[in-house]
C-alpha positions as CSV (number, residue, x, y, z in Angstrom):
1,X,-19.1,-19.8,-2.9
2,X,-19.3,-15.8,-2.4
3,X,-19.6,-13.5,-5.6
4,X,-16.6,-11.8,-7.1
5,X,-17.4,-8.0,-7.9
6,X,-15.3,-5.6,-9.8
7,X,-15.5,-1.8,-8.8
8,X,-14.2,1.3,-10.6
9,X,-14.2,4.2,-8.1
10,X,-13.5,8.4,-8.8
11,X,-13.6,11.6,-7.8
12,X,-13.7,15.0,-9.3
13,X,-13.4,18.5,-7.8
14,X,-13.8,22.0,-9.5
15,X,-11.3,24.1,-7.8
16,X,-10.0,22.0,-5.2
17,X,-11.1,22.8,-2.7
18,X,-14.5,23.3,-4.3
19,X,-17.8,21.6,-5.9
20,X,-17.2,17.9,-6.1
21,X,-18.5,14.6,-6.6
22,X,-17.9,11.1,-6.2
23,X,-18.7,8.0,-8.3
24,X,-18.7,3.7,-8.4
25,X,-19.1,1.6,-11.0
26,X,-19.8,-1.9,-9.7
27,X,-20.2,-4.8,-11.6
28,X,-21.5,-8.1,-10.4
29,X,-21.9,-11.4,-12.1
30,X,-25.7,-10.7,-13.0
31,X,-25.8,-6.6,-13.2
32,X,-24.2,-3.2,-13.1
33,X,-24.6,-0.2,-10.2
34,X,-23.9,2.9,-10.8
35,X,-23.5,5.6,-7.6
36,X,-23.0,8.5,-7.3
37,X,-23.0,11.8,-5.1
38,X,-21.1,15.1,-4.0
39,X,-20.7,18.0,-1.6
40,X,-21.0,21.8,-2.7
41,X,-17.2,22.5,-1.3
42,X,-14.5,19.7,-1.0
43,X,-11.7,18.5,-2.3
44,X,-10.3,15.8,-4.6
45,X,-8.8,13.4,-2.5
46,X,-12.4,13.5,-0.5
47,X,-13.5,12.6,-3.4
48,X,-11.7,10.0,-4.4
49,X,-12.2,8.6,-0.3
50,X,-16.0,9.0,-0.4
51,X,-16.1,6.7,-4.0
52,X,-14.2,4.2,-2.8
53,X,-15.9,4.4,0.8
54,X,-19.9,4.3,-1.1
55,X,-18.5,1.6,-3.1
56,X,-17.2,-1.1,-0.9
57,X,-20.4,0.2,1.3
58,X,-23.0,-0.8,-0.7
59,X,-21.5,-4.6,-1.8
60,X,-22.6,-7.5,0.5
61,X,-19.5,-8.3,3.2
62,X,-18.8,-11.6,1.7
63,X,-18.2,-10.8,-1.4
64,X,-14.6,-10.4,-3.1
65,X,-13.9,-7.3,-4.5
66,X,-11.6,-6.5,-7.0
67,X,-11.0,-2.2,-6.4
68,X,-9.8,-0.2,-9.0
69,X,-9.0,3.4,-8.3
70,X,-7.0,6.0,-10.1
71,X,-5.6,7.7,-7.4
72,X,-2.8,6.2,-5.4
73,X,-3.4,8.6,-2.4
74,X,-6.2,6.0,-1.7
75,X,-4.6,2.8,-2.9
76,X,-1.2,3.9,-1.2
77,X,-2.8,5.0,2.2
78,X,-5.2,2.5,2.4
79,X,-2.6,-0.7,1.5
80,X,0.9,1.0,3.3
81,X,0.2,4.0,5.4
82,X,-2.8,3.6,7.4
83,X,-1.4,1.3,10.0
84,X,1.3,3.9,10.7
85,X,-1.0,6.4,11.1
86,X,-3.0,4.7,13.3
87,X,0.0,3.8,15.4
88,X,0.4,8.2,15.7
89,X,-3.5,8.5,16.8
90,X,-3.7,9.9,12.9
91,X,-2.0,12.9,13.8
92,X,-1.0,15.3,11.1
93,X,-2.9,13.4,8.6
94,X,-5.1,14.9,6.2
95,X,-8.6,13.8,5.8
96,X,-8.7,11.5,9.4
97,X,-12.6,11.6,9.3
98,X,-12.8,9.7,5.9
99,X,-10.0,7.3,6.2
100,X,-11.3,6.0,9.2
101,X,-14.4,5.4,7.7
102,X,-12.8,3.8,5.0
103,X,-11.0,1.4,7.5
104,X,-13.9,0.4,9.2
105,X,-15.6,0.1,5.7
106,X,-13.3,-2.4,4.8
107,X,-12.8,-4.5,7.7
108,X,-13.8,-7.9,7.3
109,X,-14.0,-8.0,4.1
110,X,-11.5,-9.3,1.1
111,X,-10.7,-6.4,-1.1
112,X,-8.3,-6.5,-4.0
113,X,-6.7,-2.6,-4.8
114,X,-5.6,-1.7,-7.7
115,X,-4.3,1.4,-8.9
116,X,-5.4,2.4,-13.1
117,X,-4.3,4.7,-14.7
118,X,-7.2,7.8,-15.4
119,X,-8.2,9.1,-18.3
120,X,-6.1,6.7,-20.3
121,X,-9.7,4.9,-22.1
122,X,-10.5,2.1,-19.9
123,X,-14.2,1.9,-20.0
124,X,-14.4,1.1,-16.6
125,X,-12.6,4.1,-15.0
126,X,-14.2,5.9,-17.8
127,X,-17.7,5.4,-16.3
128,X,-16.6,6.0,-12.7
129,X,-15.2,9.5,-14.2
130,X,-18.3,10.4,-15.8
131,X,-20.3,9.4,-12.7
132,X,-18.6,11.4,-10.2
133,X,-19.2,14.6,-12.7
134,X,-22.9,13.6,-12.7
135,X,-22.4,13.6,-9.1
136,X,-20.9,16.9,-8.3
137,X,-23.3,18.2,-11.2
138,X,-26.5,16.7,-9.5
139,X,-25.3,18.3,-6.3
140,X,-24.8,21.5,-7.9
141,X,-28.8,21.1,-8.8
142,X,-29.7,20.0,-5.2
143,X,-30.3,16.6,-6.4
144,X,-29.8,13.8,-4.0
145,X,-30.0,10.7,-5.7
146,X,-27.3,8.0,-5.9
147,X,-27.9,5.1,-7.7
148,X,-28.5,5.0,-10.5
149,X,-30.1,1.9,-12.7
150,X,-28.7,1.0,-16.1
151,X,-32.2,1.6,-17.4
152,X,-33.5,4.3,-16.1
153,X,-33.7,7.9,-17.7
154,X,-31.4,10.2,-16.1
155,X,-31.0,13.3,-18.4
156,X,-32.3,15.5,-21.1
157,X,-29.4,17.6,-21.9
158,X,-28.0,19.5,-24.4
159,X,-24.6,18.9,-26.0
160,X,-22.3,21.8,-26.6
161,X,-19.8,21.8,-29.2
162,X,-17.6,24.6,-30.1
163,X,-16.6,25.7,-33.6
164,X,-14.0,28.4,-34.1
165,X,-16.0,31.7,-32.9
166,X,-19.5,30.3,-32.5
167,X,-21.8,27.2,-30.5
168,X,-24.3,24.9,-31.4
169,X,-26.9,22.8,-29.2
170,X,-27.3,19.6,-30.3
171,X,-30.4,18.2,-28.0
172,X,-31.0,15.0,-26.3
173,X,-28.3,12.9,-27.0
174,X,-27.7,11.4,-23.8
175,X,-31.3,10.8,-23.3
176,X,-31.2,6.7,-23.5
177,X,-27.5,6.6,-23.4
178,X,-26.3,8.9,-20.3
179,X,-22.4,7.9,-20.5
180,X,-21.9,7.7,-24.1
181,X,-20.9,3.8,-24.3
182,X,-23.2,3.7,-27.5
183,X,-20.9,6.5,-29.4
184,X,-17.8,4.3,-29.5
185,X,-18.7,3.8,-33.4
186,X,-20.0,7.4,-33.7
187,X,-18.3,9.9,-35.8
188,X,-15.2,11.6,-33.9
189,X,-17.8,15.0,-33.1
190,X,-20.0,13.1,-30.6
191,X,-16.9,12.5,-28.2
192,X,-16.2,16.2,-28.0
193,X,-15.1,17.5,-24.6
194,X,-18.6,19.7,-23.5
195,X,-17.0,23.2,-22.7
196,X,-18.6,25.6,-20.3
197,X,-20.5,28.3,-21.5
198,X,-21.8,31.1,-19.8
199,X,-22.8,33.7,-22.4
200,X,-26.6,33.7,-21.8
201,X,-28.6,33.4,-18.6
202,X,-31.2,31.3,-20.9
203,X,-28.2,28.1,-21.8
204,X,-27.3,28.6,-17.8
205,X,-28.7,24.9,-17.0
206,X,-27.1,23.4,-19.8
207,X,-23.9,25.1,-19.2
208,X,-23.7,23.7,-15.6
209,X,-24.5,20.0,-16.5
210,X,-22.1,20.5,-19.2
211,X,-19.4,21.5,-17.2
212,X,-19.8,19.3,-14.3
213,X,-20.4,16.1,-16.9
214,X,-16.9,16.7,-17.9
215,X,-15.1,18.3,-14.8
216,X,-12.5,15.7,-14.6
217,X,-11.1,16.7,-18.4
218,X,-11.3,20.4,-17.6
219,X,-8.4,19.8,-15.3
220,X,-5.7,18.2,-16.4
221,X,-5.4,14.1,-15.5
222,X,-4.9,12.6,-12.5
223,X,-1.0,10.9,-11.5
224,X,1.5,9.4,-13.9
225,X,-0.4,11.2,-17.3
226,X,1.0,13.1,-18.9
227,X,-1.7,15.2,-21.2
228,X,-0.6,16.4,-25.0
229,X,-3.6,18.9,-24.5
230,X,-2.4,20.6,-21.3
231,X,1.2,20.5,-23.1
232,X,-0.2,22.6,-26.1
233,X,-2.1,24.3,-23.9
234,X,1.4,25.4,-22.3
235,X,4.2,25.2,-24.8
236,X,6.5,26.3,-22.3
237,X,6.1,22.9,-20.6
238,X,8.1,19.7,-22.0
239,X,7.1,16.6,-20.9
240,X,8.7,13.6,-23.0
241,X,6.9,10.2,-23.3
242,X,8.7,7.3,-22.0
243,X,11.3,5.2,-23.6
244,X,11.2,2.0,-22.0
245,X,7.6,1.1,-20.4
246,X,8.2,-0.6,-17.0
247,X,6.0,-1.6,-14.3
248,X,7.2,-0.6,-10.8
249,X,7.1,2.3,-8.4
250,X,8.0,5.8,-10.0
251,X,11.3,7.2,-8.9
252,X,11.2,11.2,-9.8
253,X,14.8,12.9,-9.5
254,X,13.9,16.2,-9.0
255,X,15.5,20.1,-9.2
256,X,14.1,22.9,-8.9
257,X,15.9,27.1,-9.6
258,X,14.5,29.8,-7.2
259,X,14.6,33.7,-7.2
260,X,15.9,33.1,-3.5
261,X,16.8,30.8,-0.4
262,X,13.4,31.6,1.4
263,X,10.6,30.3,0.8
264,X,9.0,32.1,3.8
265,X,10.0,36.0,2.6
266,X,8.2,35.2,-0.9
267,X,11.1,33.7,-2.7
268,X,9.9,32.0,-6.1
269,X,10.6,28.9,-8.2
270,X,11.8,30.0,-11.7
271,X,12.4,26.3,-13.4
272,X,11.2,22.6,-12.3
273,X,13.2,19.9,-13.5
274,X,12.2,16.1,-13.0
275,X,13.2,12.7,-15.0
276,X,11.5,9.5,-14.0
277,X,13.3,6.0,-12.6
278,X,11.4,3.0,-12.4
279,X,13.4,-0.1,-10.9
280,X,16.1,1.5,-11.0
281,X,16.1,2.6,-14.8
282,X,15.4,5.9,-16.2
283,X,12.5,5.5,-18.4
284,X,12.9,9.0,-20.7
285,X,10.2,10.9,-19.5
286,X,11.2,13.7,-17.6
287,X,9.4,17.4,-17.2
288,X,11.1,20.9,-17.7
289,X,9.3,24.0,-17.1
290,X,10.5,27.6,-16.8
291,X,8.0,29.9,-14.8
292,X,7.2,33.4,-14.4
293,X,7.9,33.9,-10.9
294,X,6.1,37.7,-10.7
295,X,9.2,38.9,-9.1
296,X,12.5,39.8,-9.9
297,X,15.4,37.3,-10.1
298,X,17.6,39.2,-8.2
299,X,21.5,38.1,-7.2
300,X,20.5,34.1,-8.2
301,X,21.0,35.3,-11.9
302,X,24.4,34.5,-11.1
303,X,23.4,31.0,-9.5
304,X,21.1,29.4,-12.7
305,X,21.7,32.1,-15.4
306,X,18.4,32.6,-15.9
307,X,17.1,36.3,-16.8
308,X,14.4,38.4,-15.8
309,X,14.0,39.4,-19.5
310,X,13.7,35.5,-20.2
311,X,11.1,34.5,-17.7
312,X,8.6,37.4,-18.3
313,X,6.5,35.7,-20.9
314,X,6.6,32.6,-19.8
315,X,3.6,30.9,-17.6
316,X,3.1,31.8,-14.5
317,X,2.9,29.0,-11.7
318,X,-0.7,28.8,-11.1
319,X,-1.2,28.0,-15.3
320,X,1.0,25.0,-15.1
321,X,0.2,23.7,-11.3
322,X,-2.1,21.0,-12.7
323,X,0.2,19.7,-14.9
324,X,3.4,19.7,-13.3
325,X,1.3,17.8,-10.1
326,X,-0.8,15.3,-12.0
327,X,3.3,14.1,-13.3
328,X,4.7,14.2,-9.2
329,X,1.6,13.2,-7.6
330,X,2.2,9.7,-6.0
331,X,5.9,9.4,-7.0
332,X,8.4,9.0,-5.0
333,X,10.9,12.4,-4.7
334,X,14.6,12.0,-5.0
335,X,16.8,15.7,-4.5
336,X,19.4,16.8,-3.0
337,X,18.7,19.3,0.0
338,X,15.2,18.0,-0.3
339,X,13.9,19.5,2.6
340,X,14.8,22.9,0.3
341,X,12.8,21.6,-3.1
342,X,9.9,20.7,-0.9
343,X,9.3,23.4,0.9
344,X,9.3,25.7,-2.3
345,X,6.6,23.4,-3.8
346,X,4.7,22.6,-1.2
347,X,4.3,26.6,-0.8
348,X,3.7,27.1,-4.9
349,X,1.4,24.3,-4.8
350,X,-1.0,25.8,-1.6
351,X,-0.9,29.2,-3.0
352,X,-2.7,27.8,-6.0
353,X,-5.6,26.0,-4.3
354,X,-3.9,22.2,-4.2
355,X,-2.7,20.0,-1.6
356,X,1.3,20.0,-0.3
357,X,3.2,17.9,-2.8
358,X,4.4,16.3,0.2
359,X,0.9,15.3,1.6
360,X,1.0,13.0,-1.7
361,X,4.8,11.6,-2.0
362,X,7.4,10.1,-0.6
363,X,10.7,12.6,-0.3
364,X,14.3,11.1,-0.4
365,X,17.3,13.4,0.7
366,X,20.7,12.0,-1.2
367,X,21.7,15.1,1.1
368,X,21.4,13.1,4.1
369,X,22.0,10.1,2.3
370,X,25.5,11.3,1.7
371,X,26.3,12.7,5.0
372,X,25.6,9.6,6.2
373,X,27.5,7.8,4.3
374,X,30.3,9.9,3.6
375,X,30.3,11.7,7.4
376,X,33.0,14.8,7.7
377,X,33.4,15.5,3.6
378,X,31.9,17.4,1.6
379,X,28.5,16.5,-0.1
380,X,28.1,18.9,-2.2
381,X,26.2,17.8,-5.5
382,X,30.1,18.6,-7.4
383,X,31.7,17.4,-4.3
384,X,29.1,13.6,-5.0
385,X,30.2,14.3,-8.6
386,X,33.9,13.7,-8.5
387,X,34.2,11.2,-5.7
388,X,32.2,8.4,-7.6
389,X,33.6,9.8,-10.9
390,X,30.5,10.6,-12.8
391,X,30.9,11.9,-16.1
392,X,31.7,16.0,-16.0
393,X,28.8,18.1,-17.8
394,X,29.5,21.7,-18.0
395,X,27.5,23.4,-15.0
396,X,28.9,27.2,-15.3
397,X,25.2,27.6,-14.4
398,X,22.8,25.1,-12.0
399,X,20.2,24.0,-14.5
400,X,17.0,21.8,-12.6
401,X,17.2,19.2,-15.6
402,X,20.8,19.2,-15.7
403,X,21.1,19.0,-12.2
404,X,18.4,16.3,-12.0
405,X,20.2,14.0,-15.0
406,X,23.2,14.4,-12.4
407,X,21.6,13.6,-9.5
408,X,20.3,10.6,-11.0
409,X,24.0,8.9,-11.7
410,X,25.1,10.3,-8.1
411,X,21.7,8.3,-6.5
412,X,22.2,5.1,-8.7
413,X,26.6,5.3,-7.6
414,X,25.6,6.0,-4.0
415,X,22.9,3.5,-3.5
416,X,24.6,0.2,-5.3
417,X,25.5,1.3,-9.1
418,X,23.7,1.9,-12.3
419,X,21.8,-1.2,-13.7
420,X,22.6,-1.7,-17.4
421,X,20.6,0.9,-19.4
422,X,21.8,-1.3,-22.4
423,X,18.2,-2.9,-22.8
424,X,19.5,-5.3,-25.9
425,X,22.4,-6.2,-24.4
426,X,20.4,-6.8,-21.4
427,X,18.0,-9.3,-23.1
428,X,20.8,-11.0,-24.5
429,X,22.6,-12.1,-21.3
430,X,19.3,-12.9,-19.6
431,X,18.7,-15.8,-22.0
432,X,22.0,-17.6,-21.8
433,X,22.6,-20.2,-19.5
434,X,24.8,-20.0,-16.3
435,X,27.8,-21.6,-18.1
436,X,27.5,-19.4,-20.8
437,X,27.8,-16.4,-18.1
438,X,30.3,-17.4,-16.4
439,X,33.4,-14.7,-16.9
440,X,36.4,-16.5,-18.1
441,X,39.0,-16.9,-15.8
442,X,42.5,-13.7,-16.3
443,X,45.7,-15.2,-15.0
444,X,48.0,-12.2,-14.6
445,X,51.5,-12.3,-13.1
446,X,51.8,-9.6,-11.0
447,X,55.5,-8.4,-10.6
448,X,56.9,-8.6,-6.9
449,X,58.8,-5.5,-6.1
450,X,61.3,-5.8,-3.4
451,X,62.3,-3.3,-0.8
452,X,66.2,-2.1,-1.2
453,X,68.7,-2.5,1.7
454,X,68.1,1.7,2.6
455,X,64.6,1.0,2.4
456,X,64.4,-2.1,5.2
457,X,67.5,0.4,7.1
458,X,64.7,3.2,7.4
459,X,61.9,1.0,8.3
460,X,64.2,-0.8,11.5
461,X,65.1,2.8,12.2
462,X,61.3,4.0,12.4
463,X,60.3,0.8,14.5
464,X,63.0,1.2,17.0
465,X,62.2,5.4,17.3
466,X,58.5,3.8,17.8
467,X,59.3,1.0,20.6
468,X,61.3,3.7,22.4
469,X,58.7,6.3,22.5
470,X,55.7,3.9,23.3
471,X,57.4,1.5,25.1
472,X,55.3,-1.1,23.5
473,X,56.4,-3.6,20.6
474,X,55.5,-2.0,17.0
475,X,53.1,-4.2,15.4
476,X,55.3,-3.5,12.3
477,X,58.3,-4.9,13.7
478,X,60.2,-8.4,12.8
């Protein structure tokens, strides 16, 4: 019978594109591997690829791997996109070199993917995290080396912990425990996040094993966390925790305010506005931040309301870009004029060094949703509004989380009706039996109106004027 083997797999990048490194955790029935490795100027996701790639690599072809990965770039592309892509010839997709690799990696062999969720404390994904910084940190050095041996010394290094205004070294204390699984018990000081320091070109080797040792927690967490550092970090960012904790895919109904309808002549986004949807049910996390856009607002003051006086100390779109992509990355996007959204995003997003959001989402139009289903009206978000009679909020101004609580009824009407948000009710019904469910029968008597003697005059008179004209029976004759 062939082995089972469990692998966590990660990638970290500082800068994106820029110094990165991969690592794999592998665990086998009798031992542990740890690899690692990086390149001097990457990205993330080629990060994330390469782990997963070195991973499956290096276990024997018969064995069955259970994959865990935090990013669902890889889990997603690898499980439901890649055959498409192939079926194009790979064209417009990002990163072809590595996923074909990655598909000829895991031919033949019996993989298990799973997607965890980063930086959360699993121990596994912990020690994939830390292994892809000792990767990008050992490239950095001109180090080569990738595996790594439970027992083997890897570092001498210095630990850096920061007091109000001033640093001390405490030395050697990953010297026979290089990924800290020894400190669990240790007082809450040893688990400090290392910061970088550059003050001195004498702590210059410490500070770039430092920094690289703890890359992935510099930037903010990969998808679906949501981080209560980067949110004080940013108080104008409000990212509420979930409600209800479902499993499922994540649905993110989205809105967005601009200084403008171009995206190409410079226009800005102003405010981002997403809530969260999992099987059809809106878990209570949503995100709401207003940003600096470096520009006027110009004549769509009169659109969102917002002021010029009343974005200029708030954050500027590079200082929450991490954020507000770790919470869409890997989502699937619902807005209305999507195609408008997008394309402001995708823009804010490459201007400050990351990916397209739509390079790592899905994108649903209830624009063209409507049209197509309600062809020749309007389908205006107002227009949605009061033809499936959602509840009126007062929008004198567009707000992105008001408009996105909107959009969500309009999406749930449109597409089959709102499942019960009523979770104890819910719970209730589910346990009783199908008699017990059964509605109870209403006999109602109807009244039968009749039509008058003038009435059935007109209608003979109507039908005859018909006949005459036609000269065809009228279906609506006796």
């Amino acid at each position: 019978m062939s082995q089972t083997i469990t692998l966590y797999v990660d990638g970290a990048c500082k800068g994106n594109p820029g110094l990165g490194g991969w690592g794999a955790y592998i665990i086998t029935e009798t031992e542990e591997h740890k690899l690692c490795g990086g390149e001097r100027e990457t990205t993330n996701n080629r990060m994330e690829l390469s782990a997963a790639i070195e991973g499956i690599a290096f276990c024997p072809k018969d064995a069955k791997l259970i994959l865990w990965t935090d990013s669902n770039y890889v889990k997603r592309g690898i499980t439901e996109w890649i055959e498409n892509w192939k079926k194009k010839n790979w064209k417009d997709v990002k990163n072809p070199d590595l996923w074909q690799k990655l598909d000829a990696t895991c031919k033949g062999r019996d993989i298990e993917w799973n997607w965890i969720k980063g930086h959360a404390g699993h121990a596994g994904n912990e020690m994939a995290d830390q292994l892809a910084n000792l990767g990008a940190s050992n490239t950095a050095q001109g180090i080569t080396q990738t595996q790594i041996t439970t027992t083997q010394k890897l570092l001498t290094q210095a630990k850096t912990t920061m007091t109000q205004d001033k640093k001390k070294v405490e030395a050697d204390w990953l010297l026979d425990d290089p990924f800290g699984f020894d400190l669990v018990n240790e007082d809450e000081d040893t688990a400090e996040e290392i910061e970088l320091s550059s003050e001195s070109e004498e702590n210059e080797n410490i500070d770039t094993l430092s920094s690289a040792q703890h890359f992935g927690h510099e930037t903010a967490a990969k998808e679906q966390e949501h981080s209560t550092t980067n949110i004080q970090q940013h108080p104008d960012i409000v990212i509420t925790p979930k409600k209800l904790d479902i499993e499922g895919p994540r649905q993110l109904i989205l809105d967005t305010e601009t200084t403008g309808f171009y995206f190409q002549d410079s226009d800005r986004i102003v405010e981002v506005g997403a809530i969260e949807m999992i099987n059809r049910k809106l878990t209570g996390s949503s995100i709401h931040i207003y940003i600096n856009p470096e520009k006027p607002v110009g004549d769509s003051e009169a659109i969102h309301g917002i002021t010029d006086e009343f974005l200029k100390d708030k954050p500027k779109y590079h200082e929450v870009a991490q954020v507000l992509f770790d919470y869409l990355e890997g989502a699937e996007i619902i807005a209305h004029n999507a195609s408008f959204d997008m394309n402001f995003l995708d823009m804010e997003f490459k201007r400050s060094g990351f990916v397209a959001l739509s390079e790592v989402c899905s994108v649903t139009d209830t624009l063209a949703m409507a049209k197509s289903k309600h062809p020749g009206q309007k389908n205006s978000l107002d227009a949605l509004v009061r033809r499936y009679e959602i509840p009126q909020r007062d929008r004198t101004f567009h707000g992105a989380l008001l408009d996105a609580e909107i959009l969500s009824d309009v999406y749930l009407a449109m597409t089959g009706g709102q499942v019960s948000f009523d979770m104890d009710a819910l719970s209730d019904t589910s346990n009783l039996s199908s008699e017990q469910q059964t509605r109870a029968k209403i006999d109602v008597q109807a009244p039968v109106i009749l039509a008058s003697e003038e009435e059935l005059a007109a209608h003979d008179a109507w039908v005859q004027k018909y006949q005459e004209k036609n000269g065809e029976a009228c279906i609506f004759g006796k």
